[in-house]
C-alpha positions as a Markdown table, in Angstrom:
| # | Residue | x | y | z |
|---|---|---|---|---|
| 1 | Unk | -31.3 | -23.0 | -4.0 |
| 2 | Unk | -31.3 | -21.4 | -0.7 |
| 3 | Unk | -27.6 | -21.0 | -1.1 |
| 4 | Unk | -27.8 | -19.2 | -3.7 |
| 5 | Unk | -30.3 | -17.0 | -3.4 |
| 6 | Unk | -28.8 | -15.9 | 0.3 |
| 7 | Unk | -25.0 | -15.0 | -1.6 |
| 8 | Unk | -27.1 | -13.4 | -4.5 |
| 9 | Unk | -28.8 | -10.6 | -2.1 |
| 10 | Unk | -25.5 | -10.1 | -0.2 |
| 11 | Unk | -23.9 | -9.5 | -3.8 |
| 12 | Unk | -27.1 | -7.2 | -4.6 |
| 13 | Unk | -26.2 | -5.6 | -0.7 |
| 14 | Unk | -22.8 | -5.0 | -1.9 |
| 15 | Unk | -23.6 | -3.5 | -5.8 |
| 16 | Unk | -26.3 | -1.2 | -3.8 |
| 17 | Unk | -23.1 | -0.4 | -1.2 |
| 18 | Unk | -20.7 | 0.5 | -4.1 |
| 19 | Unk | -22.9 | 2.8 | -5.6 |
| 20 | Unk | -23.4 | 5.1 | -2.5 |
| 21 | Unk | -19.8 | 5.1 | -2.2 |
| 22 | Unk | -19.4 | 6.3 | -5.7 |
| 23 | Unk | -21.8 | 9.1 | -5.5 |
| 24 | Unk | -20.2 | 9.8 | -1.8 |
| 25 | Unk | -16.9 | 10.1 | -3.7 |
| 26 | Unk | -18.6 | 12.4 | -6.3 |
| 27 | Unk | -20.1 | 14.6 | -4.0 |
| 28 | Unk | -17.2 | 15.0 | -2.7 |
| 29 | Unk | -14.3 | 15.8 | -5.3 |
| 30 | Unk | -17.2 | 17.8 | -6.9 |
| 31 | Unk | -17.9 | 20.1 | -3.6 |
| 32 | Unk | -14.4 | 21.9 | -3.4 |
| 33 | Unk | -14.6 | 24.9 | -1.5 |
| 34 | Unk | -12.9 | 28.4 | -2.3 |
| 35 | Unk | -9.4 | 28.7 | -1.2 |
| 36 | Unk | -9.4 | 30.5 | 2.8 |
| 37 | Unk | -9.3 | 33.9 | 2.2 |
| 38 | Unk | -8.2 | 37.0 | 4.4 |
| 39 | Unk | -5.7 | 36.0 | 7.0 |
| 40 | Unk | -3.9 | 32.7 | 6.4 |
| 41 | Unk | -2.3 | 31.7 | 9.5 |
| 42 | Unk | 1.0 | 30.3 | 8.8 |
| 43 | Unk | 1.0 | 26.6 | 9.1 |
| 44 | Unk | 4.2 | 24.1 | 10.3 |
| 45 | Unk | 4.0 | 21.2 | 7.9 |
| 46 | Unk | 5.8 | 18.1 | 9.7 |
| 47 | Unk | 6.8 | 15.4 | 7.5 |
| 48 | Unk | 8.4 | 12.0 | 8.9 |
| 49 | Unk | 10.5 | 10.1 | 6.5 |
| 50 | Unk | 11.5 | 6.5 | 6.3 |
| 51 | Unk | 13.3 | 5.3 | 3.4 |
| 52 | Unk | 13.0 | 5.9 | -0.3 |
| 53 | Unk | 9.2 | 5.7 | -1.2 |
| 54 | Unk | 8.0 | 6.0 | -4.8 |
| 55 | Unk | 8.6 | 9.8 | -6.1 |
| 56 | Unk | 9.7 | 10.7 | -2.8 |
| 57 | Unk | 11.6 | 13.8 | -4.3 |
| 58 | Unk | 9.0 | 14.9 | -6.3 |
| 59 | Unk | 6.5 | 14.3 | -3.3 |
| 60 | Unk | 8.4 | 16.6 | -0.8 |
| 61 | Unk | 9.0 | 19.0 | -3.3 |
| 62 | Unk | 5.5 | 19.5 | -4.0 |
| 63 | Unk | 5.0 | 20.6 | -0.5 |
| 64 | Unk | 7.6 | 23.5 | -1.7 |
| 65 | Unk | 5.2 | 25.0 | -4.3 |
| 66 | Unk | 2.4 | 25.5 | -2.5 |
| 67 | Unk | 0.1 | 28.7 | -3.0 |
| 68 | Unk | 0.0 | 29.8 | 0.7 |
| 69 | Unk | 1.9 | 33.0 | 2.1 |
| 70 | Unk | 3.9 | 31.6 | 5.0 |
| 71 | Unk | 4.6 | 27.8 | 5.9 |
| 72 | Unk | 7.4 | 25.9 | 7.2 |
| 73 | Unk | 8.5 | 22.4 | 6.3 |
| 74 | Unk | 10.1 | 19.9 | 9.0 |
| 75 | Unk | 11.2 | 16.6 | 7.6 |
| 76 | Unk | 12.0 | 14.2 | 10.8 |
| 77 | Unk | 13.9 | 11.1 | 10.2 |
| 78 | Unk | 16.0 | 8.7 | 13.2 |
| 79 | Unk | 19.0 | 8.4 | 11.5 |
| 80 | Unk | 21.3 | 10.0 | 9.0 |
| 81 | Unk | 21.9 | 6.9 | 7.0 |
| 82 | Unk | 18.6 | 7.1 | 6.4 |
| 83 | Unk | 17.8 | 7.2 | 2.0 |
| 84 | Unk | 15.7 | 9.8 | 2.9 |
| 85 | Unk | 18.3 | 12.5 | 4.4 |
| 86 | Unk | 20.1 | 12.9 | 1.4 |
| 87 | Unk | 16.9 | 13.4 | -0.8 |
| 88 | Unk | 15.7 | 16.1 | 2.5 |
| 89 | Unk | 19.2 | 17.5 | 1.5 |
| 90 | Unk | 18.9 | 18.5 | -1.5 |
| 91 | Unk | 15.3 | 19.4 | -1.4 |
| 92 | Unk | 16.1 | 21.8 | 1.4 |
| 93 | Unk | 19.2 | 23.4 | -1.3 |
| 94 | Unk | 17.1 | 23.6 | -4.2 |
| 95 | Unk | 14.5 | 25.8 | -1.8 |
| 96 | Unk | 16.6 | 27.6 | 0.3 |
| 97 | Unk | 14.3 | 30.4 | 1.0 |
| 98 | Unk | 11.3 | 27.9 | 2.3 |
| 99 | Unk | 11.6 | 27.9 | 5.4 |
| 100 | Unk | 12.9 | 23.9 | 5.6 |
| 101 | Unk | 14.3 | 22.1 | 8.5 |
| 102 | Unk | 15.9 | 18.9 | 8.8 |
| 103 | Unk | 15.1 | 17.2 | 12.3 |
| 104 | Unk | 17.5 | 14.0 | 12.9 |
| 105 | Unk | 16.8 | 12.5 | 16.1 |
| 106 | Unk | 16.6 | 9.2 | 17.7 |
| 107 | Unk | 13.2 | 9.1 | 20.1 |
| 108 | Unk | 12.2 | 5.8 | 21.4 |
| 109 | Unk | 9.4 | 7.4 | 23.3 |
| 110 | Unk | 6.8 | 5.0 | 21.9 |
| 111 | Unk | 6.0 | 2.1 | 20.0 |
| 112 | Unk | 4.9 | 3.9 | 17.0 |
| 113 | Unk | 7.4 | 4.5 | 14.9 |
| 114 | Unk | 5.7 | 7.4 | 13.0 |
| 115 | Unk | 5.0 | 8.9 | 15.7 |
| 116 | Unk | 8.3 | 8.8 | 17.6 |
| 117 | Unk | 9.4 | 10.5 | 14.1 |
| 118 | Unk | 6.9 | 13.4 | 14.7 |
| 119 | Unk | 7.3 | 14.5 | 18.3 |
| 120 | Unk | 11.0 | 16.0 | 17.4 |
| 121 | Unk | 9.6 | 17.4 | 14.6 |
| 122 | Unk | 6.6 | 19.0 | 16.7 |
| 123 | Unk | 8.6 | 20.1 | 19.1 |
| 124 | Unk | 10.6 | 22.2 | 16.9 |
| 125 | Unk | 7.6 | 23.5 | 15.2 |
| 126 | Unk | 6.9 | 27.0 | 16.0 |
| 127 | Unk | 3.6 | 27.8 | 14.2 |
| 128 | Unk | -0.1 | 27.2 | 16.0 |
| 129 | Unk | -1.4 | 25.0 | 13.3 |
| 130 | Unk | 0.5 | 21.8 | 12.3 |
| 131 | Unk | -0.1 | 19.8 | 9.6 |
| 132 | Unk | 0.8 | 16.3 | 9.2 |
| 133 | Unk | 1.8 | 14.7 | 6.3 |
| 134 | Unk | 3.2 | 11.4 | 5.2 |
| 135 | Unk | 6.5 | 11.4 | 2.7 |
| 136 | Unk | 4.7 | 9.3 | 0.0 |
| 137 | Unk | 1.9 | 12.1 | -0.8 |
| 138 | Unk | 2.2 | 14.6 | -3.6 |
| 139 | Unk | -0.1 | 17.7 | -3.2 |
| 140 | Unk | -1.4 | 20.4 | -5.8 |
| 141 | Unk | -0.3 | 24.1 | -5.2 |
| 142 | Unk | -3.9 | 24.6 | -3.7 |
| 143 | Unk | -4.1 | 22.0 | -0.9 |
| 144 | Unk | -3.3 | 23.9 | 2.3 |
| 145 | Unk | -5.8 | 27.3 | 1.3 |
| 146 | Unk | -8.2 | 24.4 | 0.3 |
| 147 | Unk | -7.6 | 22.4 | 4.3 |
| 148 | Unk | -7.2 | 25.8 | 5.8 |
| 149 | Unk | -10.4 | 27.5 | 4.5 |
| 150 | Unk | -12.3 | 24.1 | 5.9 |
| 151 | Unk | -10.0 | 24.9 | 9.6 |
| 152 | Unk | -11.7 | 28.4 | 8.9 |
| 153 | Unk | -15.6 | 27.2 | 10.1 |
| 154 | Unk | -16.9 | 27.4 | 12.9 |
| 155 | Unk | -16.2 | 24.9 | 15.0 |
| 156 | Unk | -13.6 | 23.0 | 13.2 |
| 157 | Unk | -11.0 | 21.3 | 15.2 |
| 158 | Unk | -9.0 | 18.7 | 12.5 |
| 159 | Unk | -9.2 | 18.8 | 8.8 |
| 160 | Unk | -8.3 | 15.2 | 6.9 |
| 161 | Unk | -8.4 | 14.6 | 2.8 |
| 162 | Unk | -9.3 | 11.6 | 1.0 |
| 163 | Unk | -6.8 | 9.8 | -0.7 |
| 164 | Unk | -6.0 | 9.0 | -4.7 |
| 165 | Unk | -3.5 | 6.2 | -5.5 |
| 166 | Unk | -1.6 | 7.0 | -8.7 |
| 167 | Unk | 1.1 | 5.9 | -10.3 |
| 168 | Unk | 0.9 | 2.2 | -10.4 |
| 169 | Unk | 3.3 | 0.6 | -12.8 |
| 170 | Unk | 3.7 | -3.0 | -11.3 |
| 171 | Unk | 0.5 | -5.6 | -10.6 |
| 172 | Unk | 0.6 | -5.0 | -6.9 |
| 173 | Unk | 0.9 | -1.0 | -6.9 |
| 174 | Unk | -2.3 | -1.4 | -9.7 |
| 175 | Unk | -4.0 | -3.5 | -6.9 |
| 176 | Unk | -3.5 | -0.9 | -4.5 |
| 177 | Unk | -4.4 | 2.1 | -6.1 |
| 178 | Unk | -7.9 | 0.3 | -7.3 |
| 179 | Unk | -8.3 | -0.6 | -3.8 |
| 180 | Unk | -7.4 | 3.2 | -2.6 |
| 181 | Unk | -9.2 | 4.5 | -5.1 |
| 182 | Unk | -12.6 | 2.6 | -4.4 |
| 183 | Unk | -12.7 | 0.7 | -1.0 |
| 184 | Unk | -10.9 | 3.2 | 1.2 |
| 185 | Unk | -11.9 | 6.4 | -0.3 |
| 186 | Unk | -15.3 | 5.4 | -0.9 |
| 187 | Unk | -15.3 | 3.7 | 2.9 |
| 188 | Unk | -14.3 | 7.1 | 4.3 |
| 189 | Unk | -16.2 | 9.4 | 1.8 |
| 190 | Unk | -19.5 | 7.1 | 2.7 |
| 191 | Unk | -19.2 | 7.2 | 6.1 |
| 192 | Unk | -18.8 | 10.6 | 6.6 |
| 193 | Unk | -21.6 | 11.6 | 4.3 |
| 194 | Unk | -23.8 | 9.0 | 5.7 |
| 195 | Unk | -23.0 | 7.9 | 8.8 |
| 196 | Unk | -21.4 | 11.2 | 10.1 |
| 197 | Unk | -18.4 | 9.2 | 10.9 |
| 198 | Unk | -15.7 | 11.1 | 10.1 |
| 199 | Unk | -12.5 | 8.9 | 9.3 |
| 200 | Unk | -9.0 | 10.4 | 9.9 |
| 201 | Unk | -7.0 | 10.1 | 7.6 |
| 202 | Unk | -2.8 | 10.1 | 8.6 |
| 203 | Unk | -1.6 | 11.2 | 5.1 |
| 204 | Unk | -3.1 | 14.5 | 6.0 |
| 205 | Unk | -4.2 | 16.4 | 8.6 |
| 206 | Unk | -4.6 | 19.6 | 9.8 |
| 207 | Unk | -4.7 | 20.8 | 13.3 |
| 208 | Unk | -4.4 | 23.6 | 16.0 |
| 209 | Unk | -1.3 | 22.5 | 18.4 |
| 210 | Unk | -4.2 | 23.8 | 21.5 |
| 211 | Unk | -6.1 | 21.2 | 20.2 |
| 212 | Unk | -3.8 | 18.8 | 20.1 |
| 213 | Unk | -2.2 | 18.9 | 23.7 |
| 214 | Unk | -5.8 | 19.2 | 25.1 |
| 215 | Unk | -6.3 | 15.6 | 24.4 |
| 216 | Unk | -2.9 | 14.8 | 25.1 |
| 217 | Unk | -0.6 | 15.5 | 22.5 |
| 218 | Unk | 1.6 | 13.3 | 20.4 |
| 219 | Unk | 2.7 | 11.3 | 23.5 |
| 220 | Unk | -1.2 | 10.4 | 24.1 |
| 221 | Unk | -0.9 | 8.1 | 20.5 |
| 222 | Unk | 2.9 | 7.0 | 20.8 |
| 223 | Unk | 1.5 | 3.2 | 21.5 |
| 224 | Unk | -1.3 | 2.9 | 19.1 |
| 225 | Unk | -1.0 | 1.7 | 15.6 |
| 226 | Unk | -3.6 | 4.1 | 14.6 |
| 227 | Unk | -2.6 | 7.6 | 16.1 |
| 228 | Unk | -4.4 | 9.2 | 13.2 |
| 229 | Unk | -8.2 | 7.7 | 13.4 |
| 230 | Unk | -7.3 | 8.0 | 17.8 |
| 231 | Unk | -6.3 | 11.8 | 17.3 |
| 232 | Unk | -9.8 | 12.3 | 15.4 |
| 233 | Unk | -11.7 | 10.4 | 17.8 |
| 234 | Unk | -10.1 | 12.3 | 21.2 |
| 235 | Unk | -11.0 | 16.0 | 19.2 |
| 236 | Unk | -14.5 | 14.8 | 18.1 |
| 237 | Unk | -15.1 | 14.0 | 21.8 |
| 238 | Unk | -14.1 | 17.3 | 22.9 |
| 239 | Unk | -17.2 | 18.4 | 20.5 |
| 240 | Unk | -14.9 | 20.1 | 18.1 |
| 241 | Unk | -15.8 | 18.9 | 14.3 |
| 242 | Unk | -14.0 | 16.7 | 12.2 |
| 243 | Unk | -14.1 | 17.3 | 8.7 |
| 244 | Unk | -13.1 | 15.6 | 5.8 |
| 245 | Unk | -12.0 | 18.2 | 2.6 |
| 246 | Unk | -13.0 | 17.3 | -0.9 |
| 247 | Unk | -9.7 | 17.7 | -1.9 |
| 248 | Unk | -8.1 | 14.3 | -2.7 |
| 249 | Unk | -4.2 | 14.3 | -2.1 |
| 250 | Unk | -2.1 | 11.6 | -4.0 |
| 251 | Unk | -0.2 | 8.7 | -3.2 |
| 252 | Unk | 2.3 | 7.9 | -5.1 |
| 253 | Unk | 2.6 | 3.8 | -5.7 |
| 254 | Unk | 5.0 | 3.1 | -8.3 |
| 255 | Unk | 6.1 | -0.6 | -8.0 |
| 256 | Unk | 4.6 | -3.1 | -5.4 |
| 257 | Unk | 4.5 | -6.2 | -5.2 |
| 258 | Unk | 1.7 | -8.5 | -4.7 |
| 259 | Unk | 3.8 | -9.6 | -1.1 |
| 260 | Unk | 3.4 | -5.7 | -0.2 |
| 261 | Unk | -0.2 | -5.2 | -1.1 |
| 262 | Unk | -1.3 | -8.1 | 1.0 |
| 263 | Unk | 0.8 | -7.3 | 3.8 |
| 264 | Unk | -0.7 | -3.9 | 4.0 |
| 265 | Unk | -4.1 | -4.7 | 3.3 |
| 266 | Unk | -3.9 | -7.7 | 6.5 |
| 267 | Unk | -2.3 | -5.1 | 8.7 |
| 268 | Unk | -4.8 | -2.6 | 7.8 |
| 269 | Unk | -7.3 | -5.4 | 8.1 |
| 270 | Unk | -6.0 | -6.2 | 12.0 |
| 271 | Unk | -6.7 | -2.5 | 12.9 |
| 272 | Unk | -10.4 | -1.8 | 11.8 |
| 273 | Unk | -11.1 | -5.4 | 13.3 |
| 274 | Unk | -9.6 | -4.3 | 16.4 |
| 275 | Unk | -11.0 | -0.8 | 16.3 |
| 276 | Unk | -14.6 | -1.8 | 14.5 |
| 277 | Unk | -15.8 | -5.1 | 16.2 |
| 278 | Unk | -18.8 | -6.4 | 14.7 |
| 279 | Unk | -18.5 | -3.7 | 12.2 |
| 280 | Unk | -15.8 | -5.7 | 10.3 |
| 281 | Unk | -18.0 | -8.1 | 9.3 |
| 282 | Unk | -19.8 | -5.9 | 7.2 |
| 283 | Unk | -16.8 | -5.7 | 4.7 |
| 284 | Unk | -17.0 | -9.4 | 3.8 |
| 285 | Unk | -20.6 | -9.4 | 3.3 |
| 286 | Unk | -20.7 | -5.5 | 0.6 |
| 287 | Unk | -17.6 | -7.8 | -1.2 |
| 288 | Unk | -20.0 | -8.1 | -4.3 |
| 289 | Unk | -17.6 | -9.7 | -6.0 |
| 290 | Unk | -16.3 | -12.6 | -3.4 |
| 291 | Unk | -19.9 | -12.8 | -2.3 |
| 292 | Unk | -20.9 | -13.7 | -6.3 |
| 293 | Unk | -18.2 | -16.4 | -6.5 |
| 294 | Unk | -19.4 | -18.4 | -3.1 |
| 295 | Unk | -22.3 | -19.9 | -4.9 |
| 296 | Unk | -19.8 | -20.8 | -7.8 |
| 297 | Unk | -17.6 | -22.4 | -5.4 |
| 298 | Unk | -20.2 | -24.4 | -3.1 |
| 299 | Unk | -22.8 | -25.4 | -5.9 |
| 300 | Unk | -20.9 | -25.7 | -9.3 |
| 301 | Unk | -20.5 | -23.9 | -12.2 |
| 302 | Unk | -24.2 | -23.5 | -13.8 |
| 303 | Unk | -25.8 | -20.6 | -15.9 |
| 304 | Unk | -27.4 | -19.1 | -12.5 |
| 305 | Unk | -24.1 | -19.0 | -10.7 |
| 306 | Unk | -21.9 | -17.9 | -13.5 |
| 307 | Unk | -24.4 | -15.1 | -14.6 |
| 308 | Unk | -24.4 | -13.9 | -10.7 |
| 309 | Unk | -20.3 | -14.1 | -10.6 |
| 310 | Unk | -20.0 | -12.4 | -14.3 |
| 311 | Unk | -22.8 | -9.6 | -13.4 |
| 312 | Unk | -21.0 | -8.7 | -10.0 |
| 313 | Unk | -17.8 | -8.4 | -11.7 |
| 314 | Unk | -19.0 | -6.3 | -14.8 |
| 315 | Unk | -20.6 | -3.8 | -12.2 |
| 316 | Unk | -17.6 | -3.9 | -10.1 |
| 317 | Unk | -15.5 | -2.6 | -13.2 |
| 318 | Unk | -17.8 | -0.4 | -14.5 |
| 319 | Unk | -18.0 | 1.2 | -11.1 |
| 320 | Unk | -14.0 | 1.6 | -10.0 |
| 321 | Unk | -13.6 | 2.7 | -13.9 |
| 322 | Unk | -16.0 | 5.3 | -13.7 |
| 323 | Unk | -14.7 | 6.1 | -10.1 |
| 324 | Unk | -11.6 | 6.7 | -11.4 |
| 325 | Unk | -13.0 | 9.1 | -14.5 |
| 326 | Unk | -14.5 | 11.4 | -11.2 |
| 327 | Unk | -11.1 | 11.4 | -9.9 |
| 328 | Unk | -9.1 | 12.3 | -13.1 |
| 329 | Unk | -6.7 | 9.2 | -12.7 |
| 330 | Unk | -4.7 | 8.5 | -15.9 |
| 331 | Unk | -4.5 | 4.5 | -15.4 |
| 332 | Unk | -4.9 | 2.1 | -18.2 |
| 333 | Unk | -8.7 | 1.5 | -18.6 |
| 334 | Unk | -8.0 | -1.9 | -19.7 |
| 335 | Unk | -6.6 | -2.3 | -15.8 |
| 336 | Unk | -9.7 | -2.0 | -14.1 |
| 337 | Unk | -10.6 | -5.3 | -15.5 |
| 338 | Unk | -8.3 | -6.8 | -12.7 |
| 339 | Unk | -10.9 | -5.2 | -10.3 |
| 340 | Unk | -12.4 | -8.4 | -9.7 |
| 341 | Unk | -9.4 | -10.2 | -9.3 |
| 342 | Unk | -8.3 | -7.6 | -6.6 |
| 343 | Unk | -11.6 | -8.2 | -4.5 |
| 344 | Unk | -11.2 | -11.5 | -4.2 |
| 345 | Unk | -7.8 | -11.2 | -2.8 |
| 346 | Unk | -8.8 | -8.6 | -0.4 |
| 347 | Unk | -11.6 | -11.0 | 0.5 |
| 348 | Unk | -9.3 | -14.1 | 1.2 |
| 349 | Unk | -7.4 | -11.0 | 3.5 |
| 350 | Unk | -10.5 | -10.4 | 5.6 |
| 351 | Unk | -9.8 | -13.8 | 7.0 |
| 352 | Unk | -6.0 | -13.3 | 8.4 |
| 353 | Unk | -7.4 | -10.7 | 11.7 |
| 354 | Unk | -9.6 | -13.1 | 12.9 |
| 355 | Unk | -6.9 | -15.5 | 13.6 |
| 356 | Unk | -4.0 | -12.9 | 14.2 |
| 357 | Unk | -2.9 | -10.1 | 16.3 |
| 358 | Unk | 0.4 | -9.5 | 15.6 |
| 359 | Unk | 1.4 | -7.0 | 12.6 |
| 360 | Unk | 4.7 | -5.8 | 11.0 |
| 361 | Unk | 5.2 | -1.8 | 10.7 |
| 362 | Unk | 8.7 | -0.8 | 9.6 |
| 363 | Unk | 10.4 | -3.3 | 10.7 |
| 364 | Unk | 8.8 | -3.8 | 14.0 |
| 365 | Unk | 6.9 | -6.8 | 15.3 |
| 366 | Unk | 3.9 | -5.9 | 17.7 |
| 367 | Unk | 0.8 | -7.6 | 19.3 |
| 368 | Unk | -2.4 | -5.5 | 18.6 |
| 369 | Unk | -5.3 | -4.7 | 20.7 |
| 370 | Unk | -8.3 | -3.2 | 21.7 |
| 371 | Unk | -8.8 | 0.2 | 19.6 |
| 372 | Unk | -4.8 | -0.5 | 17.9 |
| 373 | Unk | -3.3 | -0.6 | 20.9 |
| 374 | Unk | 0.2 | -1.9 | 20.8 |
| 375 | Unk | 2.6 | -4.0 | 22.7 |
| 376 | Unk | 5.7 | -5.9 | 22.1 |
| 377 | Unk | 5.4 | -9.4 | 20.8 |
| 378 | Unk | 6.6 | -11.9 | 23.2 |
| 379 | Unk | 10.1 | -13.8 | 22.5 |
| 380 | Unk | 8.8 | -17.0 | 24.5 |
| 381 | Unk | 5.9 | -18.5 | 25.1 |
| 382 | Unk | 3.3 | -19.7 | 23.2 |
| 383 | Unk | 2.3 | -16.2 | 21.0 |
| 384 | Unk | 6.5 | -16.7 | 20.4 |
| 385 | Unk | 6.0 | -19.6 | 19.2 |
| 386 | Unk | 3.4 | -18.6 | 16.9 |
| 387 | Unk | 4.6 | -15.8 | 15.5 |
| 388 | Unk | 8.0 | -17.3 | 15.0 |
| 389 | Unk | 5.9 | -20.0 | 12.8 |
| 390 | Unk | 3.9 | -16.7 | 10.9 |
| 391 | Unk | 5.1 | -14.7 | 7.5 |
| 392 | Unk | 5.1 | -11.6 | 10.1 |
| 393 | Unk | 8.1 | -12.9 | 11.5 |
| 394 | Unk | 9.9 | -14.6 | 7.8 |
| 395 | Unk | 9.2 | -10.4 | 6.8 |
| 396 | Unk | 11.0 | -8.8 | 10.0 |
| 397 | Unk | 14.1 | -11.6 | 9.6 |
| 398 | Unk | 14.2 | -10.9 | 5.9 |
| 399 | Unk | 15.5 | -7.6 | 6.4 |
């Protein structure tokens, strides 16, 4: 009874935890500012590409339609047999008078690979404020006045968005975009609201290049999996805000597979573990849903434990589908009922970064430390031996 009755008020914990993520997320989307008015500074919008990603035309040209006076685009890739150079191409042809530049270099100057993409592009940049973007976002024509009229305030030192997954038309891309569209946006949206923890978010970002190389420029994030929450952290310390805009930018998740979804939510996983600590823990425990079936699982199938599991998951749907009304998506309300099924999943996931350092990230292989720091994974030893045993390392040789 004991048993029960503990999982049943960690459940009730995690209900009462969704709820104030929910009305975070309202207050939020609902609090949109007026566009910046006056004197727009003109802004250098870097973009790193990798690859074809879902809608990848149509997100980069998105970033060409933008109601905002002066802007340049810089998308940076490492090679030209890159997929993504021929879509820059003829992005850059169809919008000749944009202001778009095509950045192909090979920089091996850390072990980030997103960020050995950007420090080309920034260094070709010639405006004060960057803004970095990632290729598989798709942006409304008034996301930079919206960003730069939050740069505007006092104090302000890096704007980040929250982020909408759309788009899903495979099982794993409609995993992700529930899990976008609830646990990360309402995580961020929470803590900042709450906590005044302000959570960068790499998708977007707006900055002042002074800023920037005050706390070390690109080069002080090449080795960290998480340049974007270590960027936010370094200008926070400074005493310079960060803000988070109630502006929602897209991501665009077409097909996925349940591989990929797990994959990213592990690696994801490994880097709040390493960055949060104890704080980690707290995400098993608000999982209402994988918290409800643990008395189903230890004690038996009974009317108290099936009536906890069935109430959890009812609430759980209820909440993501009304999450995604507040948000406008267009998914298939009959596709929130896989809500449940996606929390328990992400819940089995919690598991992996307590008994693995090592993630996958384009190809690469690394070990992961303290606050995402990375290093390269051994190719003897025991961790070799390891890893060589571990799905990481089936992914990387798969390619």
């Amino acid at each position: 009874m004991a048993i029960f009755w503990f999982f049943a008020a960690l459940a009730a914990m995690g209900v009462l935890s969704c709820g104030l993520q929910l009305w975070s997320i309202r207050s939020y989307t609902k609090g949109r500012v007026s566009a910046a008015a006056g004197h727009l500074p003109p802004v250098s919008i870097l973009k790193p590409l990798k690859g074809l990603d879902d809608n990848l035309f149509d997100n980069l040209e998105s970033f060409c339609k933008l109601d905002y006076p002066e802007y340049e685009i810089i998308f940076a890739l490492q090679d030209r047999n890159d997929l993504a150079f021929k879509v820059a191409e003829k992005i850059k042809r169809r919008y000749p008078d944009r202001g778009i530049s095509i950045v192909v270099q090979r920089c091996e100057e850390g072990l980030n690979p997103k960020v050995n993409n950007l420090i080309p592009a920034y260094r070709k940049s010639k405006h004060e404020y960057i803004l970095i973007s990632d290729s598989n976002v798709c942006v409304r024509k008034e996301y930079l006045g919206q960003i730069m009229a939050r740069m505007g305030e006092p104090g302000v030192g890096l704007v980040t968005n929250p982020v909408e997954g759309v788009g899903a038309r495979s099982l794993g891309s409609v995993f992700e975009n529930l899990h976008l569209n609830s646990f990360v946006m309402g995580g961020v949206c929470f803590l900042d609201k709450f906590m005044k923890m302000p959570c960068v978010i790499g998708k977007s970002m707006l900055l002042r290049k002074a800023d920037l190389e005050a706390v070390g420029g690109l080069h002080g994030v090449k080795d960290v999996l998480a340049e974007d929450y270590m960027i936010g952290k370094k200008i926070a310390e400074t005493g310079k805000k960060v803000v988070l805009c109630g502006f929602p930018v897209q991501t665009v998740n077409h097909y996925w597979s349940l591989k990929r979804f797990m994959n990213r939510h592990t690696r994801w996983g490994k880097l709040r573990w390493r960055i949060g600590g104890a704080r980690y823990l707290t995400e098993l425990f608000l999982n209402a849903v994988f918290m409800s079936a643990m008395p189903l699982v230890i004690l038996g199938p009974s009317v108290r434990t099936l009536a906890l599991a069935l109430s959890a998951c009812i609430l759980k749907i209820a909440a993501d589908f009304y999450t995604g009304e507040t948000l406008g998506s267009r998914m298939n309300p009959l596709l929130y009922l896989l809500a449940p099924v996606k929390d328990m999943l992400i819940g089995f996931a919690w598991f992996v970064p307590l008994v693995s350092n090592t993630v996958v990230w384009r190809g690469n292989r690394y070990i992961i430390g303290r606050d995402s720091a990375l290093s390269e994974c051994p190719e003897t030893g025991m961790a070799a031996l390891i890893y060589h045993d571990s799905p990481e390392y089936r992914e990387v040789n798969a390619k």
